[in-house]
C-alpha positions, 0 to 999 in steps of 0.5 A: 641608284634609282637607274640601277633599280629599274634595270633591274626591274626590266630585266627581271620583267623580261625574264618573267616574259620569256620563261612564263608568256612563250609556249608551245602546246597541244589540245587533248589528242585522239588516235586518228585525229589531227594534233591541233598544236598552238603556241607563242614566242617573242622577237626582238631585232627579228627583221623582215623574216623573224615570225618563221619557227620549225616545230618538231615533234617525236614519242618521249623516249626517242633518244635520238631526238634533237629538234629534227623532225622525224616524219613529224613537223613542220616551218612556218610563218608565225602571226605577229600580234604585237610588241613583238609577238608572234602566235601560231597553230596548226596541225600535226598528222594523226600519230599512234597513241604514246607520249610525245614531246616537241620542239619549237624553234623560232628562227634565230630564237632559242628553242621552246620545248612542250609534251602531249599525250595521244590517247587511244579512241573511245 
């Protein structure tokens, strides 16, 4: 009994990890500006190459929009931090004001979605 209760306990734990410790976000964004994007994931039996992900990005109503990048995005190689985590940040290329959601995809991972918001300078 007392091994069925900690399994249970791990894996609503590791539930917890995924949905709640792995995103993707932006900072406030202006027009003209860089969009600085940051984010985390988790990789377990990842091998040599698992802190690689591909962001994508595209306005909100877009229905075209898969994950591919449309003129915005990026691959790229992860930092791993431990316990198999890995953080990133970079930069999306300044982008007209409107709604935008994006795509991360760690490689062989399943995909974590996000939104900003570009707002017309002040």
């Amino acid at each position: 009994m007392a091994a069925v209760v900690l399994i249970c306990l791990g894996l609503g734990g590791w539930h917890l990890l995924l949905k709640h410790g792995q995103f993707v976000e932006a900072e406030p964004a202006v027009v003209g500006q860089p969009i600085k994007i940051h984010g985390r994931f988790f990789r377990i039996f990842g091998g040599d190459d698992s802190g690689r992900y591909y962001l994508a990005a595209a306005p909100v109503d877009d229905p075209t929009f898969s994950g591919r990048c449309i003129g915005i995005g990026w691959y790229g190689e992860a930092e791993h931090v431990g316990c198999w985590m890995y953080e990133f940040e970079g930069n999306l290329s300044p982008l007209d004001s409107g709604e935008f959601k994006m795509r991360l995809a760690p490689e062989g991972g399943s995909p974590i979605l996000g939104s900003f918001v570009v707002r017309d300078g002040e």
